[in-house]
Backbone as CSV, one residue per row, in Angstrom:
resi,resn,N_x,N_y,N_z,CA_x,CA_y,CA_z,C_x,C_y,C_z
1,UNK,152.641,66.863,129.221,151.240,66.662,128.939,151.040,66.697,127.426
2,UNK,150.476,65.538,126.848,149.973,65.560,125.480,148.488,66.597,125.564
3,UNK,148.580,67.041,124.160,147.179,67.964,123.678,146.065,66.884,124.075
4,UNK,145.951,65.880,123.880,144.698,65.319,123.938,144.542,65.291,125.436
5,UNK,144.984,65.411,125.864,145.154,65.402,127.642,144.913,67.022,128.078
6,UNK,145.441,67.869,127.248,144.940,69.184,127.921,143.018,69.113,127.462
7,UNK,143.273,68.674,126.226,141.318,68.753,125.612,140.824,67.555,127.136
8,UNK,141.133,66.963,127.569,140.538,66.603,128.064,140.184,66.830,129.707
9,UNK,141.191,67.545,130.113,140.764,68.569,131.269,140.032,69.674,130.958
10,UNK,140.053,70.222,129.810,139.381,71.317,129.151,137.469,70.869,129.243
11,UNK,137.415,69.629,128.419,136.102,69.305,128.679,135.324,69.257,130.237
12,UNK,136.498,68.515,131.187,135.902,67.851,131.762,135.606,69.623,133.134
13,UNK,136.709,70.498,133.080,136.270,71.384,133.232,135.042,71.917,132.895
14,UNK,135.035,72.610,131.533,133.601,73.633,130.876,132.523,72.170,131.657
15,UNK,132.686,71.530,131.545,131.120,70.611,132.063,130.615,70.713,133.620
16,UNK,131.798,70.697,134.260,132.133,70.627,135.666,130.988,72.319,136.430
17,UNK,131.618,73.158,135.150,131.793,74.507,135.554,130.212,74.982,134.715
18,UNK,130.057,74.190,134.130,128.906,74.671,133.479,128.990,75.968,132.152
19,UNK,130.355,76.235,131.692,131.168,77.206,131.093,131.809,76.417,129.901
20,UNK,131.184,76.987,128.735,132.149,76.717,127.331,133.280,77.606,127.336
21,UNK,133.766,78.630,127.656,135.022,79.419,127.960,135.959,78.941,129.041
22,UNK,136.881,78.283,128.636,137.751,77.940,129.669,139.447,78.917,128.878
23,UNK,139.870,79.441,129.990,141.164,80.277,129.649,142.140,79.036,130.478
24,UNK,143.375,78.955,129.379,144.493,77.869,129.981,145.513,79.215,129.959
25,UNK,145.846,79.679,131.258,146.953,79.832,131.511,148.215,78.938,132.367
26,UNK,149.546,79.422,131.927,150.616,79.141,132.336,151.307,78.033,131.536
27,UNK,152.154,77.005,131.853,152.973,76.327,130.656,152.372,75.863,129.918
28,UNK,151.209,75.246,129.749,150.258,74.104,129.103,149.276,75.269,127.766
29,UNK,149.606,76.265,128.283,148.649,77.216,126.961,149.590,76.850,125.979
30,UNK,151.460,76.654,125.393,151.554,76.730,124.383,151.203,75.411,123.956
31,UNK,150.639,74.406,124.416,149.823,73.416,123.798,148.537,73.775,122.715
32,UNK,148.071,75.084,123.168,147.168,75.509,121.815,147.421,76.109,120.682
33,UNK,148.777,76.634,120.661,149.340,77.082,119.561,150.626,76.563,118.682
34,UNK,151.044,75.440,119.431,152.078,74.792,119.029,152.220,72.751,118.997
35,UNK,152.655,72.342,117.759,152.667,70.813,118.213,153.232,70.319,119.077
36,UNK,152.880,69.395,120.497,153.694,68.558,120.898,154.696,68.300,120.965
37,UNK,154.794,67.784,119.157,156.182,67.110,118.689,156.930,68.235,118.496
38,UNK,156.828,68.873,118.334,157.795,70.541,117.785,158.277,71.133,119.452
39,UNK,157.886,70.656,120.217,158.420,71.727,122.262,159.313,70.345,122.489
40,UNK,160.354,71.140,123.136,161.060,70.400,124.066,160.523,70.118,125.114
41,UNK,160.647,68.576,125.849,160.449,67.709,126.471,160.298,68.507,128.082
42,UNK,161.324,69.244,128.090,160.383,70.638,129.469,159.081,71.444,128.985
43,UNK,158.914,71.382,127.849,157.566,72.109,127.977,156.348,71.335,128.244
44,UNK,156.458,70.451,128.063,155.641,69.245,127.963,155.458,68.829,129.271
45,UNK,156.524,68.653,130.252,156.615,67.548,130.873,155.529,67.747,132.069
46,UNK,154.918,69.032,132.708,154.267,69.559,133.590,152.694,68.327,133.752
47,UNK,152.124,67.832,134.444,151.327,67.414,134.460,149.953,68.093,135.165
48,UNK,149.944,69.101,135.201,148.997,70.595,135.460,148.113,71.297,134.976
49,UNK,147.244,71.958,134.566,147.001,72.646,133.445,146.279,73.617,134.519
50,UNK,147.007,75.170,134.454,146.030,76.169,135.107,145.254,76.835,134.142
51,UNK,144.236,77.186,134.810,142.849,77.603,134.156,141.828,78.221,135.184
52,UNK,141.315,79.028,134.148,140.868,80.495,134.650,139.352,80.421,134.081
53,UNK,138.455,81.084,134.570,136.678,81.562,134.201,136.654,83.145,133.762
54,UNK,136.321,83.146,132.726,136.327,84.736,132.669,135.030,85.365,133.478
55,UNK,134.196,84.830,133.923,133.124,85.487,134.852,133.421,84.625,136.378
56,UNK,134.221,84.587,137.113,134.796,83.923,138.368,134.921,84.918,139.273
57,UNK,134.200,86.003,139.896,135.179,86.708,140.638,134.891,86.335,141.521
58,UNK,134.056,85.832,142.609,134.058,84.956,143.434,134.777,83.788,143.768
59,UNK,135.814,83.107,142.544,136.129,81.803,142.423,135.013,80.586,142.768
60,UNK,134.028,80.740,142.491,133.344,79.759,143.066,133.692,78.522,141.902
61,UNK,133.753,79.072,140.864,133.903,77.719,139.557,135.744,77.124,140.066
62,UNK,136.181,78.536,140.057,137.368,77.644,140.505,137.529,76.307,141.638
63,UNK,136.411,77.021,142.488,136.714,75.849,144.047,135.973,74.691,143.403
64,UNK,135.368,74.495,142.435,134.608,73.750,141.880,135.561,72.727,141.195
65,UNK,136.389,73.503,140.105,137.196,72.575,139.315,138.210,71.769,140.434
66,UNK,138.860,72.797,141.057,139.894,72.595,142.252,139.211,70.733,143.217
67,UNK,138.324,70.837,143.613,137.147,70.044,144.064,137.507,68.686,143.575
68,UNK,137.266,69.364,142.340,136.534,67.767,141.318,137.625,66.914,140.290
69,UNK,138.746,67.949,139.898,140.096,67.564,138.719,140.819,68.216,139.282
70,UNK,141.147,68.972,140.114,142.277,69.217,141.238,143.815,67.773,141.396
71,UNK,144.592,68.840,142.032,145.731,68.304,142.750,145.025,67.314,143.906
72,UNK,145.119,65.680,144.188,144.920,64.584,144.368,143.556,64.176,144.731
73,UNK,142.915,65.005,143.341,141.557,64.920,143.408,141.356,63.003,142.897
74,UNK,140.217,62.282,142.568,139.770,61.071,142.134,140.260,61.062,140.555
75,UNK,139.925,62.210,139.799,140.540,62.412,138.384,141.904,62.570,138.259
76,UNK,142.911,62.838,139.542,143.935,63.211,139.645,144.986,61.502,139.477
77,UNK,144.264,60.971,140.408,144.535,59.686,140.774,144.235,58.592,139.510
78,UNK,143.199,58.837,138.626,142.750,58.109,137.866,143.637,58.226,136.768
79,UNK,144.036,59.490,135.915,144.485,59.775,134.528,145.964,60.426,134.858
80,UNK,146.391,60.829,136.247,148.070,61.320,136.180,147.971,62.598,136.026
81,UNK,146.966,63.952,135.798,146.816,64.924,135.669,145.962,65.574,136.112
82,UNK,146.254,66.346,136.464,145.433,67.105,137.075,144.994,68.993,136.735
83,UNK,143.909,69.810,137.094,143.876,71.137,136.622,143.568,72.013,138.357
C-alpha cells in the first residue's frame, strides 16, 4: 500500500465515521512514520489498513467503516483496498 492510499482510507473513514481521529493500527501504521521508498516490499505489500476509534466501545463506527470500505465492500472492489 502506497501513503497516498493509506490518506485515503483515512479520509474516507473520519467522514464515514463522522471522527477526525482515526488510529491506524497494525502493518500500515509504519506508513506514518516512514517513506515508502525506504520499507521493504513486505511492508508495503498488505492491501488492508486496520483502524481503530478512540471513543468506539460499542464498535458501532467500526461496523460502520467495516460496512462501507471493508473487506469486499463497493470501495473494496473499486480501488484494491480495503480498511
Amino acid at each position: 500500500m502506497k501513503r497516498e492510499q493509506l490518506e485515503h482510507v483515512l479520509r474516507a473513514a473520519s467522514t464515514i465515521a463522522g471522527e477526525a481521529d482515526v488510529l491506524v493500527i497494525g502493518s500500515q501504521s509504519i506508513l506514518g512514520s516512514v517513506v515508502e521508498g525506504r520499507l521493504p516490499v513486505e511492508a508495503i505489500a498488505s492491501i488492508e489498513v486496520d483502524i481503530a476509534f478512540f471513543d468506539d466501545a460499542d464498535e458501532a463506527r467500526s461496523d460502520q467503516i467495516d460496512g462501507a470500505i471493508g473487506e469486499l465492500s463497493l470501495f473494496h472492489d473499486t480501488y484494491g483496498y480495503y480498511a
